[in-house]
C-alpha positions in Angstrom: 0.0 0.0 0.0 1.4 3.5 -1.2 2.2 5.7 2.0 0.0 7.9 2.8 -0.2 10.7 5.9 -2.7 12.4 6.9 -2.7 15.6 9.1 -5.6 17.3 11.8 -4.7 21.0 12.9 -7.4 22.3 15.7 -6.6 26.5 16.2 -7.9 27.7 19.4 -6.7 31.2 18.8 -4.0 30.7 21.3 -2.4 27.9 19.9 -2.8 25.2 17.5 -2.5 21.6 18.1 -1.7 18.7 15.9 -2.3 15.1 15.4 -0.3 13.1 12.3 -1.4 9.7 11.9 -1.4 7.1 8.7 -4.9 6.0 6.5 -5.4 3.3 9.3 -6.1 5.6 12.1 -2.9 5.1 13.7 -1.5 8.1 15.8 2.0 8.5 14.4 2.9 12.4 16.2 0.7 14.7 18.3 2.6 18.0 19.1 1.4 22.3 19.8 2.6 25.5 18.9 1.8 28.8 18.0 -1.7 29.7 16.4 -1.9 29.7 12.7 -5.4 31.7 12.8 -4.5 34.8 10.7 -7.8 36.7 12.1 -6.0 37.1 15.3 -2.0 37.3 14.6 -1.7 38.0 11.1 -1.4 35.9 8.0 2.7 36.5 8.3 3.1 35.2 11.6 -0.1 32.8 10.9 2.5 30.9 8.5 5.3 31.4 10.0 3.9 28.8 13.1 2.3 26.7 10.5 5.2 26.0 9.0 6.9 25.2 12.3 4.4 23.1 13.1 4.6 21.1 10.1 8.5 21.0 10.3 8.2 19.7 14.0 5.2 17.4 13.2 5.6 15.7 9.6 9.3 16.2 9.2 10.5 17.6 5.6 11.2 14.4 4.6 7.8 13.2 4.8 6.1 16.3 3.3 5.7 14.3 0.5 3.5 11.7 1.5 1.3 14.4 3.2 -2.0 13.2 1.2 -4.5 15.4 3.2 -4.7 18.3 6.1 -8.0 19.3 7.7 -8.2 22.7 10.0 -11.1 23.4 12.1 -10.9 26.4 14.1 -12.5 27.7 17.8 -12.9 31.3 16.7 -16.8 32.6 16.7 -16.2 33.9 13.3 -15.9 31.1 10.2 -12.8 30.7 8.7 -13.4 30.2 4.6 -11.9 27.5 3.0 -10.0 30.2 0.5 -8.5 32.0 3.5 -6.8 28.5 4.5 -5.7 28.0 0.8 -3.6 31.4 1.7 -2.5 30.2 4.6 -0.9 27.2 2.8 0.5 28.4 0.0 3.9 27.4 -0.6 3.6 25.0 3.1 1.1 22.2 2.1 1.7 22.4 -1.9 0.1 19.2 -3.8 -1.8 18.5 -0.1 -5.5 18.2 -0.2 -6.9 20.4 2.5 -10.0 20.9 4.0 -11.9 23.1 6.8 -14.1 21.2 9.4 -16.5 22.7 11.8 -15.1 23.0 15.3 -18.3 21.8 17.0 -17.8 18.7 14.5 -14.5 17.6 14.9 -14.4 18.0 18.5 -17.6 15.2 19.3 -15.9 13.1 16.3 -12.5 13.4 18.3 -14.4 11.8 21.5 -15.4 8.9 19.5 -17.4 6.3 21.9 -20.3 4.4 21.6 -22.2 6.5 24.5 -23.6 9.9 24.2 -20.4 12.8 24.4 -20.3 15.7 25.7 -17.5 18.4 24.9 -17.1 20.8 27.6 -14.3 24.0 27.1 -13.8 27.1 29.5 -11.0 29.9 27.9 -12.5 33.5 27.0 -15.7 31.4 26.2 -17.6 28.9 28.0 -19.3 26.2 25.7 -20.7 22.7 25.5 -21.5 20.7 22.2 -23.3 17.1 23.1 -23.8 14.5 20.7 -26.3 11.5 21.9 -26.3 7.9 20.1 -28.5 8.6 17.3 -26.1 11.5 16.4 -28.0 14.5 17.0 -26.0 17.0 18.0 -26.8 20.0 20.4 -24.4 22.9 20.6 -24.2 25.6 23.4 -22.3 28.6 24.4 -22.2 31.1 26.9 -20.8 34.3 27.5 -20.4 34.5 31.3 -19.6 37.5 33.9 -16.6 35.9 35.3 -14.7 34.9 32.2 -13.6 38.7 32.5 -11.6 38.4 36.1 -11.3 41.9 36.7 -15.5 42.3 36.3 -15.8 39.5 38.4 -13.3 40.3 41.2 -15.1 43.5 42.1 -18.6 41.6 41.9 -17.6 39.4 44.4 -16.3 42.6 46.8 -19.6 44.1 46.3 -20.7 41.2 47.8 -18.3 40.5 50.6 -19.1 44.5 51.9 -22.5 43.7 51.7 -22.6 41.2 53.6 -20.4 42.1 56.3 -17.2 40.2 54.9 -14.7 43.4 55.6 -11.9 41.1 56.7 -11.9 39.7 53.3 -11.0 43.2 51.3 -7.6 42.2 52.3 -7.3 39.3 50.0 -9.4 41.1 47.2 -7.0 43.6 46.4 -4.3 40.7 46.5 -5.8 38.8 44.1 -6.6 41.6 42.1 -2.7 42.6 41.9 -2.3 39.1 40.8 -4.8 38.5 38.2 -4.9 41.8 35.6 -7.7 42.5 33.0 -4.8 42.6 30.6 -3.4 39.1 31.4 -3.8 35.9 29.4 -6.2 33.3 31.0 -3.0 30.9 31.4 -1.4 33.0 33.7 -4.9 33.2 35.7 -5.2 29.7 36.0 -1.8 29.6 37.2 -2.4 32.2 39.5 -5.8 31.3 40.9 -4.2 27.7 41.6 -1.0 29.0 43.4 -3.1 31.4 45.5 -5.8 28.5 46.3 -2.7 26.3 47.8 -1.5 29.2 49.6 -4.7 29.2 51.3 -6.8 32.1 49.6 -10.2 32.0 50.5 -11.5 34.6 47.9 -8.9 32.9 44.8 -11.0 29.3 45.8 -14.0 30.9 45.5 -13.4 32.2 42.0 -12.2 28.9 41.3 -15.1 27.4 42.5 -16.9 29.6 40.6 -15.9 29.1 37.4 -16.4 25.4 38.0 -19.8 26.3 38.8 -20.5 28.0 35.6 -19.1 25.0 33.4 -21.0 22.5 35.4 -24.3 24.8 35.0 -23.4 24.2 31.1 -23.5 20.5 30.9 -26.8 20.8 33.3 -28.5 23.2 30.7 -27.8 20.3 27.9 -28.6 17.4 30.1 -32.3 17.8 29.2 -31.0 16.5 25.7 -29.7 13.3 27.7 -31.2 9.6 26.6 -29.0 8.0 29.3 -27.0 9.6 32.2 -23.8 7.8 31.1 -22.2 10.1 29.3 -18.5 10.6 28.0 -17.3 13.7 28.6 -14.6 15.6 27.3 -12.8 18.1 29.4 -10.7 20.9 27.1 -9.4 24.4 27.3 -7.2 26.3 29.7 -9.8 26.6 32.4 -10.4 23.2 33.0 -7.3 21.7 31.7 -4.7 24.6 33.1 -6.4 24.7 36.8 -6.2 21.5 38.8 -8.4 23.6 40.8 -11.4 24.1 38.8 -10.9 20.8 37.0 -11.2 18.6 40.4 -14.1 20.6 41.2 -15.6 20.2 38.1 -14.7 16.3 38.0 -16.2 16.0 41.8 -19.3 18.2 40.7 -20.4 16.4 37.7 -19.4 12.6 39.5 -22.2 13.5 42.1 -24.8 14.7 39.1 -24.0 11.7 37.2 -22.3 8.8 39.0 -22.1 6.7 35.8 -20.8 9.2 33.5 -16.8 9.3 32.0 -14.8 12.2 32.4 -11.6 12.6 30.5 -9.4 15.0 29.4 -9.7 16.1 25.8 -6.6 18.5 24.7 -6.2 16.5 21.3 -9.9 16.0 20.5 -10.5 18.5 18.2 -7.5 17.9 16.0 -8.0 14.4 16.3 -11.5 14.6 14.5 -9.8 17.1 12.2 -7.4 14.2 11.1 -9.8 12.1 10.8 -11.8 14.8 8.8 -8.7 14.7 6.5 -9.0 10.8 6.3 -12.4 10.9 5.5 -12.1 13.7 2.3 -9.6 11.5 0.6 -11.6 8.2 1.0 -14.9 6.7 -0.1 -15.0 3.5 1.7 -14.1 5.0 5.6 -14.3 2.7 7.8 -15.1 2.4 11.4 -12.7 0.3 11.8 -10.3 3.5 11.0 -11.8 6.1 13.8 -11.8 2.6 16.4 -7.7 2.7 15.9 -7.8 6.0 17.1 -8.6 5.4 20.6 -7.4 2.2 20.8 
């Protein structure tokens, strides 16, 4: 059989992540880098990580046998198919390449035979649930505390009102630590070191924003035919704070005792690889998306 690779790139306007695996559904190279949506950074430095990514991922001197590359992208705003063809230009030459729907690639990247659920925190809380007759119900939500500084002095408002002086303290500690202006990594990061330390006002946040994800999967679970679901944990919310994550792993264990919660950092490229797989092939298989997670 001729050599064939195939390629899944999932942008979540932060960074990109990659999955390289052969026609069989065998995982040959997983690996992240910079983001490679132009929208955001601009189609010079765009390219610049794309091809980084490709040089890391696929190696020069396998470009060649690069058959197909699917992209599927987080951003609220679709990314055309001739925008990517720029992107490419003179990087994926004589590769077929396609552009998958986030919502799709991240449920086909959880393959299982139960219903999934795909659960994300970053800038924007979401959920997309497939059950087992493949209908799938998508939903997002803008909420108050994805902005930390809005949030912080929300939750004073509420500590002064209710007599919780002694708490201003830590408020204005916190709020040294975690800036409007910084990146959602280094609040995770933060939130987590100050919750160790003991921070009463950094685990409520926490706790908070567990809440909020939680209050996601709840809003879907009317969609539920059985309360065994796979769910996907992804994003730097969930997967960057073992604070929020435990919560939200405890939280969801009590709603539904027989559910499976995993992380998902590779999901959405990995249904973008498969994506690729399936664009070049008329006969795909099950058999190919059941090597993937074996």
């Amino acid at each position: 059989m001729e050599k064939k690779l195939f390629l899944g790139i999932a942008d979540s306007d932060r960074y990109a992540s990659v999955v390289l695996g052969d026609p069989s559904g065998k995982i040959i190279a997983t690996s992240v880098g910079g983001s490679v949506n132009h929208h955001h950074w601009g189609m010079e430095q765009a390219r610049a990580n794309l091809t980084r990514l490709i040089g890391e991922t696929v190696g020069l001197d396998n470009l060649a046998y690069l058959g197909g590359a699917c992209f599927t992208y987080k951003a609220d705003h679709a990314v055309a198919g001739r925008q990517v063809a720029d992107l490419v230009a003179g990087v994926l030459d004589g590769t077929q390449v396609t552009v998958e729907e986030f919502a799709r690639s991240s449920i086909l990247g959880m393959q299982d035979n139960r219903c999934r659920l795909f659960l994300a925190g970053g800038q924007l809380g979401f959920a997309i649930f497939k059950n087992t007759m493949e209908q799938p119900v998508q939903l997002r939500k803008e909420v108050l505390m994805w902005n930390p500084a809005l949030h912080l002095k929300a939750r004073l408002l509420e500590i002064l009102q209710t007599g919780g002086s002694q708490y201003q303290e830590e408020y204005f500690r916190v709020k040294s630590e975690i800036k409007g202006g910084k990146c959602i990594c280094t609040m995770t990061q933060t939130l987590d070191q100050l919750a160790k330390e003991g921070c009463e006002l950094a685990l409520a946040l926490a706790f908070d924003l567990a809440h909020s994800l939680v209050q996601l999967v709840m809003s879907l679970s009317v969609h539920f035919s059985r309360f065994d679901p796979m769910i996907g944990l992804y994003g730097q919310v969930l997967l960057g704070s073992s604070t929020v994550r435990s919560r939200v792993r405890h939280m969801l264990g009590l709603l539904f005792p027989e559910c499976r919660i995993v992380d998902a950092p590779f999901a959405p490229a990995k249904g973008a690889y498969l994506s690729s797989i399936r664009a070049r092939r008329l006969d795909f298989e099950q058999e190919v998306i059941s090597n993937v997670f074996t």
